[in-house]
C-alpha positions as CSV (number, residue, x, y, z in Angstrom):
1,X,63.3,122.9,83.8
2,X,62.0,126.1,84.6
3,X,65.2,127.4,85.3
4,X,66.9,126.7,81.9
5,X,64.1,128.3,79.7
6,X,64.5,131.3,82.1
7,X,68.4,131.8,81.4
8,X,67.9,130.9,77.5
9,X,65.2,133.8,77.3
10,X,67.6,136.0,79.0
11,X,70.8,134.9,76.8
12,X,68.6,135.2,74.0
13,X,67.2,139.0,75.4
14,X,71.1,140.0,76.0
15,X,71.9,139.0,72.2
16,X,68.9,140.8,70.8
17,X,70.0,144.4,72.8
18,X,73.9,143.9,71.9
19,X,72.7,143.2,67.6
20,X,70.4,146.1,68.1
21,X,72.8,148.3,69.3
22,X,75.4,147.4,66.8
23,X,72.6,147.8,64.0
24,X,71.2,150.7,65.2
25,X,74.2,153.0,66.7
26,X,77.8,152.0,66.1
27,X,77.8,149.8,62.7
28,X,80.8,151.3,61.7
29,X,82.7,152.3,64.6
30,X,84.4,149.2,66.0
31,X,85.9,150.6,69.0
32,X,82.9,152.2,70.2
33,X,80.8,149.3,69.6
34,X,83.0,146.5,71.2
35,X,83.0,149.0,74.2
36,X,79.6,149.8,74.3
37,X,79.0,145.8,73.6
38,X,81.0,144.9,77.0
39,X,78.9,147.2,78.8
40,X,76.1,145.6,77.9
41,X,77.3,142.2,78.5
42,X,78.5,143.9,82.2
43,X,74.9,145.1,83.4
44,X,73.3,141.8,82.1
45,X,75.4,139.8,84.3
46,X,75.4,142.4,86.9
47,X,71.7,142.0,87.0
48,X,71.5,138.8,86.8
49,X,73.7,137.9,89.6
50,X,71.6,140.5,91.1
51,X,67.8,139.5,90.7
52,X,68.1,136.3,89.3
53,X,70.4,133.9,90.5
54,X,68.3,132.4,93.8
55,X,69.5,129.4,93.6
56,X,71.6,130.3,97.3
């Protein structure tokens, strides 16, 4: 059970960052955005592959 609150908080973290970012920086620059936005979506799973997936 553990394990399932742990990825939602970390969906729910990688969610917050990409909205922020759009907010924040690139709200009217689409390109930019959905390339900044894949990034970001890169280094989550990148560290979670990384550091949180134990389960081998």
């Amino acid at each position: 059970m553990s394990r399932n609150i742990t990825v939602v908080v970390y969906l729910l973290a990688m969610v917050v960052t990409v909205v922020a970012v759009d907010l924040l920086f690139f709200r009217h620059r689409f390109r930019e955005r959905l390339i900044f936005n894949i990034g970001i979506v890169m280094v989550y799973i990148a560290f979670y592959l990384t550091f949180l997936n134990s389960h081998h």
